[in-house]
C-alpha positions in Angstrom: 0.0 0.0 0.0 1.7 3.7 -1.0 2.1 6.0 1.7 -0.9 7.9 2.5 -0.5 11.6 4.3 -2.6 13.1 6.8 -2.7 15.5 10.0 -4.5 14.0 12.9 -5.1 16.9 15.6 -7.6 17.6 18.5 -9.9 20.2 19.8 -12.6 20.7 22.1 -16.7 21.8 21.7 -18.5 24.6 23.2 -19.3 21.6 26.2 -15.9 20.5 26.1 -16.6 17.6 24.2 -12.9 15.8 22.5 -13.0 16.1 18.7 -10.6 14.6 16.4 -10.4 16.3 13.0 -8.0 14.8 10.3 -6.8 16.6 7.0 -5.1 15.2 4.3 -4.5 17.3 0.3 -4.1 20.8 -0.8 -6.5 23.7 -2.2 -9.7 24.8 -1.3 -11.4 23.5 1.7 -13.7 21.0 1.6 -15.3 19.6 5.2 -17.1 16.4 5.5 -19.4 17.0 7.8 -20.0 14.3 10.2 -21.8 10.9 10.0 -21.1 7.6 12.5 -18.9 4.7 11.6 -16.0 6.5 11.6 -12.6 6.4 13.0 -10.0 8.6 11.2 -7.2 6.8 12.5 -7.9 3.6 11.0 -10.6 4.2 8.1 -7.8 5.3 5.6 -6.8 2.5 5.8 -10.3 0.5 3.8 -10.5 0.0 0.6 -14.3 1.3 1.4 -13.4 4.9 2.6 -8.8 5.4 0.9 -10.4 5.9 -2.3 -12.2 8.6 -1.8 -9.6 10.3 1.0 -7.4 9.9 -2.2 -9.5 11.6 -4.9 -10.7 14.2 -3.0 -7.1 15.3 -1.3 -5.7 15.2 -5.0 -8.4 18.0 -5.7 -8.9 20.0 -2.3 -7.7 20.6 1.2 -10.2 17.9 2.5 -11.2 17.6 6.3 -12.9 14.8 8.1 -13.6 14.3 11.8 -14.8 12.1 14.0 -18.3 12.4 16.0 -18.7 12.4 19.7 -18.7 9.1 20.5 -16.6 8.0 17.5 -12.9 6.9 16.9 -10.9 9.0 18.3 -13.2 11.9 19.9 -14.6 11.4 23.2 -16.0 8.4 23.7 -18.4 8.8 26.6 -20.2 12.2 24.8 -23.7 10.9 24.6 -25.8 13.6 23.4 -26.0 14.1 19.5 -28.7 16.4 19.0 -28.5 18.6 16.1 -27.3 21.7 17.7 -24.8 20.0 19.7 -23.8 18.5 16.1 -23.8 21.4 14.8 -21.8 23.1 17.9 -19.2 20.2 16.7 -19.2 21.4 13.3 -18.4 24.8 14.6 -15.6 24.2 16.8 -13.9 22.1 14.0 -13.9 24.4 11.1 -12.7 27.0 14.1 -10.0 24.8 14.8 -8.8 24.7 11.6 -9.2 28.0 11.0 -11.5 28.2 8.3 -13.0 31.3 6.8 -15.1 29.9 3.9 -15.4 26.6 2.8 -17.4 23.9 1.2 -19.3 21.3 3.2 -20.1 17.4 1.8 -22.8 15.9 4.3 -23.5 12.1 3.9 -26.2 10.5 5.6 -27.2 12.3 8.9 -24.2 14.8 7.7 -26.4 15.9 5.4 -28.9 17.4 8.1 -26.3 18.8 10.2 -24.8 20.6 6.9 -28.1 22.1 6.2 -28.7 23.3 9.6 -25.2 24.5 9.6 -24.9 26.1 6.4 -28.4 28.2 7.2 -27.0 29.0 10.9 -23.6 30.4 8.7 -24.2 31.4 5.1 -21.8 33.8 5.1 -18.8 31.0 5.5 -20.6 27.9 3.2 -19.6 28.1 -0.2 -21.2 24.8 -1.6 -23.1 22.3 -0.1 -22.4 18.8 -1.6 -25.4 15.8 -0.2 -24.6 12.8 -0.5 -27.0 9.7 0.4 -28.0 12.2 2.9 -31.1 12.8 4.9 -32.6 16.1 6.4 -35.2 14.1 8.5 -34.7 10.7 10.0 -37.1 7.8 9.9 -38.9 8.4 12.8 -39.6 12.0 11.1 -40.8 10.9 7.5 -44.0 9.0 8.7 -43.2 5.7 9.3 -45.2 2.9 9.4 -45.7 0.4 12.3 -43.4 -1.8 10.6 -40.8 0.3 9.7 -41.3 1.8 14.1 -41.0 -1.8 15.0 -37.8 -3.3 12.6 -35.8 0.3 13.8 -36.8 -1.0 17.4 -35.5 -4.6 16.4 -32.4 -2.9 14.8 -31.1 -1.1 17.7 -31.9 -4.0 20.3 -29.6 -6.0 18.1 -27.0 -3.5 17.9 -27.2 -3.9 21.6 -26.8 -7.2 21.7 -24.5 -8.5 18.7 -22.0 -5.3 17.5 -19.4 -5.6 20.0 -18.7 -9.5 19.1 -16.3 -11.3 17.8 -18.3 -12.9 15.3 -18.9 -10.6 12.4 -22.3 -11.8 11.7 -25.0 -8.9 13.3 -22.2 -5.8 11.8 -22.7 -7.9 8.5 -26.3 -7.3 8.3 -25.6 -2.7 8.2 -22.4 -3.4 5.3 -25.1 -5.4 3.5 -27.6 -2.3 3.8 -25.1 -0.2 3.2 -22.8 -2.0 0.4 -24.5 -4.5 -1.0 -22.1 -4.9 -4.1 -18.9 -5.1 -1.5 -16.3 -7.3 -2.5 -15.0 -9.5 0.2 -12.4 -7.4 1.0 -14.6 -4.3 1.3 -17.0 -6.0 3.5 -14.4 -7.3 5.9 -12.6 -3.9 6.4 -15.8 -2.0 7.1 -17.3 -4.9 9.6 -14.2 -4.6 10.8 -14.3 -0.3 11.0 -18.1 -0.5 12.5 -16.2 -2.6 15.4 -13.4 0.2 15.8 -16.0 3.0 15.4 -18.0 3.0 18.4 -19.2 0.6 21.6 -22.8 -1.3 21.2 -24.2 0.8 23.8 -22.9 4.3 21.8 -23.7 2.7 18.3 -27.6 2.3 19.9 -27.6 5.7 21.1 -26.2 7.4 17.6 -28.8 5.3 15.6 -31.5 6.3 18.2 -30.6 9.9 17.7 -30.0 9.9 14.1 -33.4 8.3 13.9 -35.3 11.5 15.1 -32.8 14.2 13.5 -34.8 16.9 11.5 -33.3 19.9 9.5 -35.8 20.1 7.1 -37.4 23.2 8.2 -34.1 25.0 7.2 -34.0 23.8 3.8 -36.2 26.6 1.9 -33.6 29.2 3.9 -30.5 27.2 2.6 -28.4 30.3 0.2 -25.7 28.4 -1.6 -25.5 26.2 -4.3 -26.1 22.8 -4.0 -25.8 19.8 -5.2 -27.4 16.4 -4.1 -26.0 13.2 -4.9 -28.4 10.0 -4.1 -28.0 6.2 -5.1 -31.2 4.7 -6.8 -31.1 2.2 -4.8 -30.3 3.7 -1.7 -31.9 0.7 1.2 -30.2 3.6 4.4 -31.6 6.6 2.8 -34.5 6.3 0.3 -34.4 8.3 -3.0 -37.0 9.5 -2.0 -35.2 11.6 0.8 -33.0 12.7 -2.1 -35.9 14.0 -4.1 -37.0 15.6 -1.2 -34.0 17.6 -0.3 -33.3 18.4 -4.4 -36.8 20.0 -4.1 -36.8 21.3 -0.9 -34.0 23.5 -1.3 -34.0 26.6 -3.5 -31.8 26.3 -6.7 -30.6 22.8 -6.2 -29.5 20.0 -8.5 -30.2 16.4 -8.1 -27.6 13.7 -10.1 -28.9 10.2 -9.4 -26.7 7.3 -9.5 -27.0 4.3 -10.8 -26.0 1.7 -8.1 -27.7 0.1 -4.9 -24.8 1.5 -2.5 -25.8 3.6 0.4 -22.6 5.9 -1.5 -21.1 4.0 -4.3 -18.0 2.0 -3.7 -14.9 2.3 -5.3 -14.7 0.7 -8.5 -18.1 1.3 -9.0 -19.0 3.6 -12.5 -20.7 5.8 -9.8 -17.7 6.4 -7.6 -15.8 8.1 -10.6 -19.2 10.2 -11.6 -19.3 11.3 -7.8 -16.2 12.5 -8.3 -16.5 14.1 -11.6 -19.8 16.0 -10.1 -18.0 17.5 -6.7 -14.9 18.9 -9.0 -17.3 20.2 -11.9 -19.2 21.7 -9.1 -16.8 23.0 -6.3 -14.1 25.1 -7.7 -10.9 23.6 -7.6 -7.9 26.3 -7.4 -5.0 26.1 -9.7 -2.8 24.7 -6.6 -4.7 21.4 -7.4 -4.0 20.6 -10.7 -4.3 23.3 -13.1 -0.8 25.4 -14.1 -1.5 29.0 -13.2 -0.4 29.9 -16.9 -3.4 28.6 -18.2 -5.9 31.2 -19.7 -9.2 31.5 -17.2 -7.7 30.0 -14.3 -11.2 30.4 -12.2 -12.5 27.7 -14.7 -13.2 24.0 -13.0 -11.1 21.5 -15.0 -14.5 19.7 -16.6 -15.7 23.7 -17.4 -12.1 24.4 -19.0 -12.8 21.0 -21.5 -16.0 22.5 -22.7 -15.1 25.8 -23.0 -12.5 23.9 -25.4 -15.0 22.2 -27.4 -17.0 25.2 -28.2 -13.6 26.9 -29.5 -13.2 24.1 -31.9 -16.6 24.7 -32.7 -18.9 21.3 -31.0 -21.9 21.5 -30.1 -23.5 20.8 -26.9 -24.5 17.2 -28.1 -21.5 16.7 -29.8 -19.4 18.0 -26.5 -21.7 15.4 -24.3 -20.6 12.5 -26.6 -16.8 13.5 -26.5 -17.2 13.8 -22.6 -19.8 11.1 -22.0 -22.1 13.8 -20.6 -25.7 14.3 -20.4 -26.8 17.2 -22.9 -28.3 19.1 -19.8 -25.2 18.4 -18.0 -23.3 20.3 -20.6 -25.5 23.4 -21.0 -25.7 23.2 -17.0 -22.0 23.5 -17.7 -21.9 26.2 -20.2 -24.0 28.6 -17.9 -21.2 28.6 -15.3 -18.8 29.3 -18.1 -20.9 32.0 -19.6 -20.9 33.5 -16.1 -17.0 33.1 -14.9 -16.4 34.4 -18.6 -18.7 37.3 -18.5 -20.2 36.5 -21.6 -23.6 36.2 -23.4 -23.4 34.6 -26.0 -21.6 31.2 -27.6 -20.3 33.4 -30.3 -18.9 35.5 -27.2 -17.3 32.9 -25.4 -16.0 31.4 -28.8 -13.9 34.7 -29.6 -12.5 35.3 -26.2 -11.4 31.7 -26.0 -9.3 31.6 -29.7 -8.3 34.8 -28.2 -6.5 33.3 -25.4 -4.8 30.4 -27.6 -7.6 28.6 -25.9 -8.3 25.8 -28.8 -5.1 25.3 -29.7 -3.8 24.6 -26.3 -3.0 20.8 -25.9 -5.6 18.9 -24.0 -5.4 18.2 -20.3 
């Protein structure tokens, strides 16, 4: 395994609450915020959880922490309300000195990045969701069935999570990953083990289970972006289509894959990818030689605004980049914009202009 690099420090919440942040890359900031199952000492480690430290350090300055009760912060911290979450949240991205900064929120991150984002516009840039929830599933009217197998659930998590015998953590990488490879599943039953206690893992999914942000997401003011799984068996699409239509401006991708978040190797994992970097600006520190004409361009916005100087067009640019059509023109709108332009003709002009299309392809 190649080295892998990454700063492991401490600070406290506004209770005095441990937290254990970790950062790894270089660029603009990007802060997952938290979800359980986490320990950042040891989840680098996965081939679940490396690939994605990997691709998104090689693109930004990209910060992870533990929850209370999780890996390395404080054990013992039993309260996870949203405000104390979000009281987390605050103390991290004070800790690491952060003045503006993109948030990615998977799962129950997702509410705690809405509430968090509408609680601090003025520092969220972005707001990447992915599989994430604004209301758990004791908020989105649940049956008595559903009541009674999220009762059965955490009595088992009780009972079975702390053993030896893999079996009972099995049952959430199967909800969660149910394409996992062997060697996928192992690492994360084994992750859920180092994670958290039974007794902390029953509280977290109690808590998680009544979490509800979605009052905040008409008053949400950045763009956003929300990535959900089709087949999403911990967070139904249909909480995907709900936040995507809750929140003003927003743009929903699906994904084609039964993953809770798709797994590395998965088509999905590399369109993930490709969305969050088309999406949140990446500076020229990550990637893109500050010679280059329109440096404020995202590497999948400089490609097209290469295409349209060697005169594509937009269906012709989405079967060169295996696009959508919308996908493109959603695209060309941000180029229009960064370029100050209103026209195609416009953008064509200042592009030759620059050397633009004859500029080698990167």
């Amino acid at each position: 395994m190649t080295a892998f690099s990454q700063d492991i420090r401490f600070t406290r919440s506004a209770d005095g609450t441990r937290l254990a942040y970790a950062v790894n890359g270089e660029g603009y900031p990007l802060v997952r915020a938290a979800h359980w199952l986490t320990n950042i000492g040891e989840d680098w480690q996965t081939p679940v959880w490396r690939p994605w430290f990997e691709a998104l350090g090689a693109r930004y300055r990209f910060h992870r922490y533990d929850a209370r009760g999780c890996g390395l912060s404080d054990r013992d911290a039993t309260d996870a309300s949203l405000d104390v979450l979000v009281a987390d949240l605050e103390a991290v991205v004070d800790a690491a000195k952060l003045e503006r900064f993109a948030l990615l929120g998977t799962s129950q991150g997702g509410a705690l990045s809405i509430a968090y984002a509408v609680r601090h516009p003025e520092r969220v840039s972005h707001i990447v969701l992915l599989g994430a929830f604004a209301r758990g599933p004791l908020r989105r009217s649940p049956t008595a069935e559903a009541k009674a197998g999220l009762e059965a659930e955490i009595k088992m998590i009780e009972v079975g999570w702390g053993q030896d015998n893999p079996a009972y953590r099995q049952l959430f990488t199967n909800l969660m990953f149910p394409g996992a490879t062997p060697e996928q599943a192992r690492s994360f039953n084994e992750l859920q083990r180092m994670s958290c206690s039974p007794r902390q893992a029953a509280r977290i999914v109690t808590s998680f289970s009544d979490i509800d942000a979605s009052d905040d997401l008409p008053r949400v003011a950045c763009p956003t972006l929300v990535l959900h799984t089709r087949g999403d068996m911990c967070a139904p699409f249909d909480e995907g289509l709900f936040l995507a239509s809750s929140i003003p401006g927003a743009r929903l991708v699906p994904l084609e894959t039964r993953s809770h978040v798709p797994m590395p190797g998965e088509p999905s994992f590399d369109r993930v990818i490709e969305e969050i970097e088309a999406f949140v600006p990446v500076p020229v520190t990550a990637g893109r030689p500050a010679g280059l004409a329109f440096p404020d361009l995202t590497r999948r916005e400089r490609q097209i605004l290469e295409h349209i100087a060697r005169g594509l067009d937009n269906l012709q640019i989405a079967a060169h980049l295996e696009l959508s059509e919308k996908t493109v023109r959603n695209h060309i709108t941000a180029v229009f914009s960064k370029l100050a332009v209103e026209s195609r003709a416009q953008a064509i002009v200042k592009a030759r202009e620059a050397g633009l299309a004859d500029e080698p392809r990167r």
